[in-house]
C-alpha positions in Angstrom: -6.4 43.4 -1.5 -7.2 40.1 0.4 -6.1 39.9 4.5 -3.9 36.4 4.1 -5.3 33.9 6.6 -3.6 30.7 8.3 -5.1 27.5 7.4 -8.4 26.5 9.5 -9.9 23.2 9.9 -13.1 25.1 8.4 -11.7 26.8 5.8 -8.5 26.9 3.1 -7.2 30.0 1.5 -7.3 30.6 -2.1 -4.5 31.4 -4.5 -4.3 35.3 -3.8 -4.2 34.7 -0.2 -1.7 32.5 -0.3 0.4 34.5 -2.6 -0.4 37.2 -0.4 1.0 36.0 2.5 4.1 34.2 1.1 4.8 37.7 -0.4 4.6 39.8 3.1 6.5 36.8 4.6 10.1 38.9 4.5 11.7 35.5 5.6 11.6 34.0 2.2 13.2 35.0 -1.0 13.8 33.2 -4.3 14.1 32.7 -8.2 10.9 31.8 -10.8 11.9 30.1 -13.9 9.0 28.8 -15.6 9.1 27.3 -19.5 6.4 26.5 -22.3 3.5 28.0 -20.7 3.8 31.5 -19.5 4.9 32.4 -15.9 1.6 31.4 -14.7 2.7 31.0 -11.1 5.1 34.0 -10.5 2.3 36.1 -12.2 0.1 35.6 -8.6 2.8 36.7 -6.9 3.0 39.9 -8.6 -0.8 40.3 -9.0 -1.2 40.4 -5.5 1.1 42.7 -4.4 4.3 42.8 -2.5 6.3 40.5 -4.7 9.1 42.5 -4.3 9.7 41.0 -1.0 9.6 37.7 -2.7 11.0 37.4 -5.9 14.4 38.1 -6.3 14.2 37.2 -10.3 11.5 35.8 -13.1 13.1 34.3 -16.3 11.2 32.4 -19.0 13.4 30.5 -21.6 11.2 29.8 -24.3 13.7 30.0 -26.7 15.8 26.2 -26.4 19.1 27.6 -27.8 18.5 30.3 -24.7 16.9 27.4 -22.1 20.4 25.6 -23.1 23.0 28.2 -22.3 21.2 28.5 -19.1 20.5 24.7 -17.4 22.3 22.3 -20.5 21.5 20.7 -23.6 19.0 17.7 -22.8 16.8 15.3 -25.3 13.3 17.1 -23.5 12.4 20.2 -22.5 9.4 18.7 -20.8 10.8 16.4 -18.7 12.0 15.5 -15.1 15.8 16.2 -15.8 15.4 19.6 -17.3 12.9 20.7 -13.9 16.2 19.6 -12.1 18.9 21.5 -13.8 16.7 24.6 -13.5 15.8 23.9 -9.6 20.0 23.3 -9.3 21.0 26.5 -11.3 18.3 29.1 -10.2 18.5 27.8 -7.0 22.4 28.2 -6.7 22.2 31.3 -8.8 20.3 33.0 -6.2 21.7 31.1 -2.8 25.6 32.2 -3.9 25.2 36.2 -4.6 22.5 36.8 -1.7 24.1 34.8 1.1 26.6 37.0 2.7 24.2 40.4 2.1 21.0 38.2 3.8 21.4 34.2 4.4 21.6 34.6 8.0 17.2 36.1 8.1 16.4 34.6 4.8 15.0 31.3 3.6 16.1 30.8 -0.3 14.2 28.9 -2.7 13.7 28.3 -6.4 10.7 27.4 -8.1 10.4 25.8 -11.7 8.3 24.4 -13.9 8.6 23.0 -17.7 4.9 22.3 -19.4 3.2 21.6 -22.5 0.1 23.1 -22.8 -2.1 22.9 -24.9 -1.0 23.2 -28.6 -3.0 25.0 -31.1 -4.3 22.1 -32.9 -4.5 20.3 -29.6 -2.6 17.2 -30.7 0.0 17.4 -27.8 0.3 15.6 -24.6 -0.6 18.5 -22.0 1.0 17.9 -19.0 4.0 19.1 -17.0 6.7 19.3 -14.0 6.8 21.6 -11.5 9.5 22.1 -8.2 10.7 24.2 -5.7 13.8 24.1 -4.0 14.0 25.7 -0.3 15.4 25.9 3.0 13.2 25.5 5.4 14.7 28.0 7.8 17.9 30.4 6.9 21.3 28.8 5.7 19.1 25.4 6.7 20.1 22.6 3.7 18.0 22.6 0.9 14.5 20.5 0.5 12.7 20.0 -2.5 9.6 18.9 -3.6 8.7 17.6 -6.9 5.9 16.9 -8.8 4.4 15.9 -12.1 0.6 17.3 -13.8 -1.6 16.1 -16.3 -4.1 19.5 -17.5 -7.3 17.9 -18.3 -8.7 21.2 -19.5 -10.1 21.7 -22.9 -8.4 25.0 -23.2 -5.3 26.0 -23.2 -6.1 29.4 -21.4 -7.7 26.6 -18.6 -4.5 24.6 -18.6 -2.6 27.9 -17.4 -4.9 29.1 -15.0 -4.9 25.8 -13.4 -1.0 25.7 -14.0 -0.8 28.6 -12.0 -3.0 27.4 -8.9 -1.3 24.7 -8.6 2.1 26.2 -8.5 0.9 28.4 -5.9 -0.4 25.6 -3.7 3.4 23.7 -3.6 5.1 26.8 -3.0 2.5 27.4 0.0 2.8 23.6 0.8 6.7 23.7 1.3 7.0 27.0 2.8 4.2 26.7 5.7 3.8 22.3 5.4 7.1 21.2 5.1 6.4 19.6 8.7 3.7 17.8 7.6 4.0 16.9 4.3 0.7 14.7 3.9 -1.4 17.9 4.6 1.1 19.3 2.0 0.3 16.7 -0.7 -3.3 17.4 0.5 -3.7 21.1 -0.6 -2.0 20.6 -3.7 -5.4 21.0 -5.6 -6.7 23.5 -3.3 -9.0 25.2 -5.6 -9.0 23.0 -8.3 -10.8 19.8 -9.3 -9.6 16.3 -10.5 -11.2 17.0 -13.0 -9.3 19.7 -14.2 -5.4 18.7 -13.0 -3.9 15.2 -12.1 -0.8 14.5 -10.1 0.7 11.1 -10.8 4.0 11.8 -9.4 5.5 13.5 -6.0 8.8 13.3 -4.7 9.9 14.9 -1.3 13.8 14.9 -0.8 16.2 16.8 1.4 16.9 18.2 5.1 13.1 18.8 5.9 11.4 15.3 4.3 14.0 13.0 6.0 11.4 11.1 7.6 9.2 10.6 4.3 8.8 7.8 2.7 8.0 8.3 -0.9 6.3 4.8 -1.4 4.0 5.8 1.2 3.5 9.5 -0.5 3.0 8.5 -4.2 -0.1 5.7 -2.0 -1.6 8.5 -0.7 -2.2 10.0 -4.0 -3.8 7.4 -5.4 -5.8 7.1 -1.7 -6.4 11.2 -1.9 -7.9 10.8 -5.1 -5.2 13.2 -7.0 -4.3 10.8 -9.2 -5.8 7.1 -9.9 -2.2 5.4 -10.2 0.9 5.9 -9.1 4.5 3.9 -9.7 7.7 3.3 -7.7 10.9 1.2 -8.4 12.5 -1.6 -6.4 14.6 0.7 -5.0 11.9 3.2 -3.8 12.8 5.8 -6.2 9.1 7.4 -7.3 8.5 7.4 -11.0 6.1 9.2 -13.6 4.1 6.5 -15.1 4.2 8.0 -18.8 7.8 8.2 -18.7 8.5 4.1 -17.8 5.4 2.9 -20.1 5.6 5.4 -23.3 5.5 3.2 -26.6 6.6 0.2 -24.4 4.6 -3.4 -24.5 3.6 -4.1 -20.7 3.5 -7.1 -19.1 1.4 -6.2 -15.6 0.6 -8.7 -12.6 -1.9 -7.9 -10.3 -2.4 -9.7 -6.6 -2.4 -8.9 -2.7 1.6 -10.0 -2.4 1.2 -10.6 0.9 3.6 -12.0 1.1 5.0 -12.3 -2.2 5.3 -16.3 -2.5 7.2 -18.6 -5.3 3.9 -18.7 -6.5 3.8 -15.1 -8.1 6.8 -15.2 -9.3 6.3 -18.5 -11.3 3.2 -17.0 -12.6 5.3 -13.7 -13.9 7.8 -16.2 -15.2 5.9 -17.8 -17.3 3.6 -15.2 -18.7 6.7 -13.1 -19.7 8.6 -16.2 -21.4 5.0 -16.4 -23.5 4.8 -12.9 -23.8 7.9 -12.3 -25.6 7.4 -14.8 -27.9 4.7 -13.1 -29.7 5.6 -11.5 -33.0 5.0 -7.7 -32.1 6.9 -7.7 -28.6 10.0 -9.8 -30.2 13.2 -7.5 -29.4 10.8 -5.1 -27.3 12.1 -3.5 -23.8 9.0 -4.9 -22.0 8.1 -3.0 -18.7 7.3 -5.2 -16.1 5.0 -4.2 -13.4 3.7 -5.7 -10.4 0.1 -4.1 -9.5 -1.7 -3.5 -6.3 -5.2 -1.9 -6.4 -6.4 0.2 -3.0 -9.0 -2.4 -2.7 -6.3 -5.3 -2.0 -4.2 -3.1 0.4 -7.2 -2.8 2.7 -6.4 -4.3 5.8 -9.6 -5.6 8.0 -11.5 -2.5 5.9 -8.7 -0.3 6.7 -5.7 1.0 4.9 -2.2 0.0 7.0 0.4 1.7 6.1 3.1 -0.5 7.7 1.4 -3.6 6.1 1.7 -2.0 2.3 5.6 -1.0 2.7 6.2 -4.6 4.2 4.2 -5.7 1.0 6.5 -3.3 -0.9 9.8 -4.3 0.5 9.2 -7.7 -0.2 8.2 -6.9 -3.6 11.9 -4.4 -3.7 13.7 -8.0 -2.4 13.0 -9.7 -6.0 13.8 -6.4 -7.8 9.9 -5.5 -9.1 8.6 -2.0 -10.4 5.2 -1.7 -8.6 1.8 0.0 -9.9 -0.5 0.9 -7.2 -3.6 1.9 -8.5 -7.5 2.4 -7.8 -8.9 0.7 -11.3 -10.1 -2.1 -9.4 -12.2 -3.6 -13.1 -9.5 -4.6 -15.6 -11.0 -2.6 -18.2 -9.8 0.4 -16.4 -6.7 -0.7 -16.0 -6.4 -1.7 -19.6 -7.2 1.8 -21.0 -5.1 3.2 -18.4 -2.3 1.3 -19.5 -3.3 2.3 -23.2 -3.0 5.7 -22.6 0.7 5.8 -22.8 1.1 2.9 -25.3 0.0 1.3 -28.4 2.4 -1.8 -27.9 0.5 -4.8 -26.8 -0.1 -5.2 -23.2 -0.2 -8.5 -21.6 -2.3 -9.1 -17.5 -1.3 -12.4 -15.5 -3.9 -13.5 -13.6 -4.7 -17.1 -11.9 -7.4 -18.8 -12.8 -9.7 -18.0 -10.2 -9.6 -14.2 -11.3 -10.7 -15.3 -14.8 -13.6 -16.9 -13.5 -15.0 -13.9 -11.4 -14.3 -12.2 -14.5 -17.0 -14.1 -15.8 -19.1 -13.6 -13.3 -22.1 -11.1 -14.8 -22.7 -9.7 -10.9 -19.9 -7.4 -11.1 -20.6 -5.5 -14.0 -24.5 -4.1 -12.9 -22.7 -1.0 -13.5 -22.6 -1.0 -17.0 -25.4 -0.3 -19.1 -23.6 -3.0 -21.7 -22.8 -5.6 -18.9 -20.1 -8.0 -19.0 -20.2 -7.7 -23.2 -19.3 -4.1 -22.8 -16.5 -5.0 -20.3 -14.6 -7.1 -22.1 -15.0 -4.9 -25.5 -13.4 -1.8 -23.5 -10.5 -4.9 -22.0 -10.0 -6.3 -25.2 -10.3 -3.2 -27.9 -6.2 -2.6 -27.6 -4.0 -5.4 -27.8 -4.0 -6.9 -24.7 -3.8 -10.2 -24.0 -4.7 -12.9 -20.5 -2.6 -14.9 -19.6 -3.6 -17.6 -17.1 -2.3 -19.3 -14.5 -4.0 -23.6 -13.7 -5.7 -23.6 -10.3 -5.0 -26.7 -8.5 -7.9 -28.8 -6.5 -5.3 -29.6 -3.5 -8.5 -32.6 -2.1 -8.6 -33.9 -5.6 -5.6 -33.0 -6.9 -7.7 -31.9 -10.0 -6.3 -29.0 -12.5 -8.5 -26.5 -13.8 -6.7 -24.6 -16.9 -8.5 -22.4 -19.4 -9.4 -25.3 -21.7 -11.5 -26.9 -18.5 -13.2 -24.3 -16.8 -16.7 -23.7 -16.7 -18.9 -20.5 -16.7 -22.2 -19.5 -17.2 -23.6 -21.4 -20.0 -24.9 -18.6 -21.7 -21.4 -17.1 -21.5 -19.8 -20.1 -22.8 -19.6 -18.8 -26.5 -18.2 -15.7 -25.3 -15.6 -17.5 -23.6 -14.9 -20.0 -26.3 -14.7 -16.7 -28.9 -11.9 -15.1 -27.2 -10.0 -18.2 -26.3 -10.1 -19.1 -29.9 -9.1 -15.5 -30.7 -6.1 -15.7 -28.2 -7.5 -13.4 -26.2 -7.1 -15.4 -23.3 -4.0 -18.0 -23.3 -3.2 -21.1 -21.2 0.5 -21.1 -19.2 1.7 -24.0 -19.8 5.3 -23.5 -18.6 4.5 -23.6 -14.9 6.5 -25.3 -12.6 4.6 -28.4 -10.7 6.0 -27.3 -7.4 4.0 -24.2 -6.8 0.8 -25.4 -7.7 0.2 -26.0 -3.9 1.4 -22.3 -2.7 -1.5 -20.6 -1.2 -1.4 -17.4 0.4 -3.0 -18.0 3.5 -1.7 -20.9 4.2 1.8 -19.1 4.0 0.5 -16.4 6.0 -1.1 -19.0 8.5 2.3 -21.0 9.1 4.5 -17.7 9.7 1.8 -16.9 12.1 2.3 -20.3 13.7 6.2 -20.5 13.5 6.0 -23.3 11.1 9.1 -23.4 9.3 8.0 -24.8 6.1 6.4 -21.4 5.4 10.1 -20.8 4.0 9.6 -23.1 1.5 6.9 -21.0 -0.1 8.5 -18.4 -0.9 11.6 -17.0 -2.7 14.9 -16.8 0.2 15.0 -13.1 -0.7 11.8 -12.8 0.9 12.1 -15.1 3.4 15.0 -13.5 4.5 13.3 -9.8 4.9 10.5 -11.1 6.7 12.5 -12.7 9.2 14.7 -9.5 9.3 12.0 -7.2 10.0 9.3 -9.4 12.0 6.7 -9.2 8.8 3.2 -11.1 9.0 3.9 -11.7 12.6 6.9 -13.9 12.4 8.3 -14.2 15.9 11.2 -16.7 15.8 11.4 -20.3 14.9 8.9 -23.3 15.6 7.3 -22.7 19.4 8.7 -24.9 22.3 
């Protein structure tokens, strides 16, 4: 049997030891209930030795008529609501009879997790949420942490051994991390590979995470590298990408927002008034998403954290859903974005973007070059939608039907203009066609007023609140 070890900066410990030790740990005590893949985590736990200093009970519905009498009829068994009734009921169920016998030495908790693995035929979406509920110290309010996993495995007997690593390291995590949740989110895929397991969702909540910020958690996955994107809500809620975009046409933005200026939202105006006029997004729910790539929240080479939730709020003031994500070419955001949907998907972009697009230097890369590029961009149903760029020394508009590129590109372009590939905005409105970023981040700098101009009052309003961009005040004395 494996010594358990405390964490080193040298060294991590693997599942047993970790099992091991939150088993002879006689301060914690708590409920499994684990659906639709085995009880792939409680089984370390009992492998090891000592779980009976843990584990107070192990329960698998598998059975829904069963899973229902236990944690309430829902539409998915897989699914974000269903880990939360089983957190809420096991968690309860174990807190209420054990209190008055042991609360006063003992730290409850109640882990759970509801997956799809693999299916025989392996036709099914494998993927899966896992919680645990806890105090962080006896009769302390509960904490939870909760996250959602996509198994990359081939096999389904993969898919549960990774499953069950996994579920070991967020137990682990929350019992001995609480107080620092990054390192937490960090050793989630202790042992494992992303290229075995992806997290695209974690959500800290409760007594222990009151300081956390979830914006800045579900960033630093993306920034970690256990998962490539990432999604939050205006209000800051986190969500699970597959769950917003599934079978949904998507109408995504990408830019720095910083700050968000009239500008941006003009361009999103007009590109979702076009957008729902085509014939297969008519009467459509369209997901909108406002996009930020790792490579535009780099601040001076370096990734601010108080610079992105400024960029966030400000995004939160006009009410947008936000995609941060490390597909920096468009094709990868394109199949990423195709991987939960077959509805078309529509990118906004100003016209300076589409000309770097046709730019061959950035696609070395690819042993197709810029022709295979735009055949992974445009194989789905996706559309470009593109903003005029106005010449403010000439006055001079360039618009998709003027610009130039690379003459040996130019039947390329011409191709997918005529195949609607790329389409003009034509709805803009005149007035922001002078709003430039930096020079809205240069007056607020300079306590020019007229900075207020260029963006929506929402904005303008939390910026001034909250000292963003280096506003100080009004104009200087």
């Amino acid at each position: 049997m494996p010594t358990p070890t405390a964490d080193t900066p040298n060294g991590k410990p693997d599942p047993r030891e970790k099992a091991l030790r939150i088993n002879i740990d006689r301060g914690r005590y708590g409920a499994f209930a684990e659906i639709g893949a085995g009880q792939e985590v409680v089984r370390w736990f009992f492998q090891v030795g000592g779980a009976a200093g843990t584990i107070a009970k192990s329960i698998s519905a598998y059975d829904m008529t069963i899973s229902d009498t236990y944690y309430g009829t829902c539409e998915r068994y897989v699914c974000r609501a269903r880990l939360q009734s089983m957190l809420d009921f096991e968690f309860e169920g174990t807190v209420r009879p054990l209190d008055a016998a042991r609360g006063a030495t003992t730290a409850f908790f109640a882990f759970a997790d509801t997956v799809s693995a693999r299916n025989y035929k392996g036709t099914n979406e494998c993927h899966g949420w896992l919680g645990v509920k806890f105090q962080a110290h006896p009769r302390a309010a509960a904490s939870q942490v909760l996250i959602h996993v996509r198994m990359l495995d081939a096999e389904n007997a993969q898919q549960q051994e990774a499953l069950g690593i996994v579920g070991v390291n967020l137990l682990y995590g929350a019992f001995f991390h609480h107080h620092e949740p990054e390192h937490l989110l960090d050793s989630l895929l202790d042992s494992l590979t992303v290229q075995r397991l992806e997290i695209d969702m974690v959500e800290f909540s409760g007594a222990a995470f009151r300081a956390v910020d979830n914006r800045v958690m579900s960033l630093k996955l993306v920034q970690l590298g256990l998962s490539n994107a990432a999604m939050f809500a205006a209000d800051g809620t986190v969500l699970q990408p597959s769950e917003v975009l599934y079978k949904k046409p998507i109408l995504v933005e990408r830019g720095s927002f910083r700050p968000v200026t009239r500008v941006h939202l003009d361009m999103h105006r007009c590109a979702r008034e076009q957008f729902l006029q085509e014939p297969a997004v008519r009467g459509e729910a369209v997901v909108q998403l406002m996009e930020l790539t790792m490579h535009s929240l780099m601040v001076a080479g370096e990734l601010d954290y108080q610079d992105f939730l400024a960029r966030a709020d400000l995004l939160a003031a006009e009410g947008m859903t936000v995609l941060i994500s490390n597909y920096f070419e468009y094709y990868r955001l394109a199949a990423y974005l195709a991987r939960y949907t077959k509805k078309q998907i529509g990118i906004v972009m100003g016209l300076p973007t589409l000309r770097e697009m046709f730019d061959e230097k950035f696609y070395t890369q690819l042993e197709g070059g810029i022709l295979e590029s735009f055949g992974r961009l445009f194989k789905n149903d996706l559309k470009l939608y593109i903003y005029p760029l106005l010449d403010p020394a000439t006055g001079d508009l360039t618009a998709v039907q003027n610009l130039e590129v690379s003459p040996k590109l130019r039947k390329l372009y011409g191709y997918l203009v005529d195949s609607r590939c790329i389409e003009q905005l034509n709805n803009f409105d005149d007035r922001c066609l002078s709003i430039f970023t930096p020079d809205v981040l240069r007056k607020i700098a300079a306590s020019d007023p007229a900075w207020e101009e260029m963006v929506p009052p929402g904005v303008a309003a939390v910026i001034k609140a909250r000292g963003y961009f280096g506003y100080r005040g009004g104009p200087p004395a």
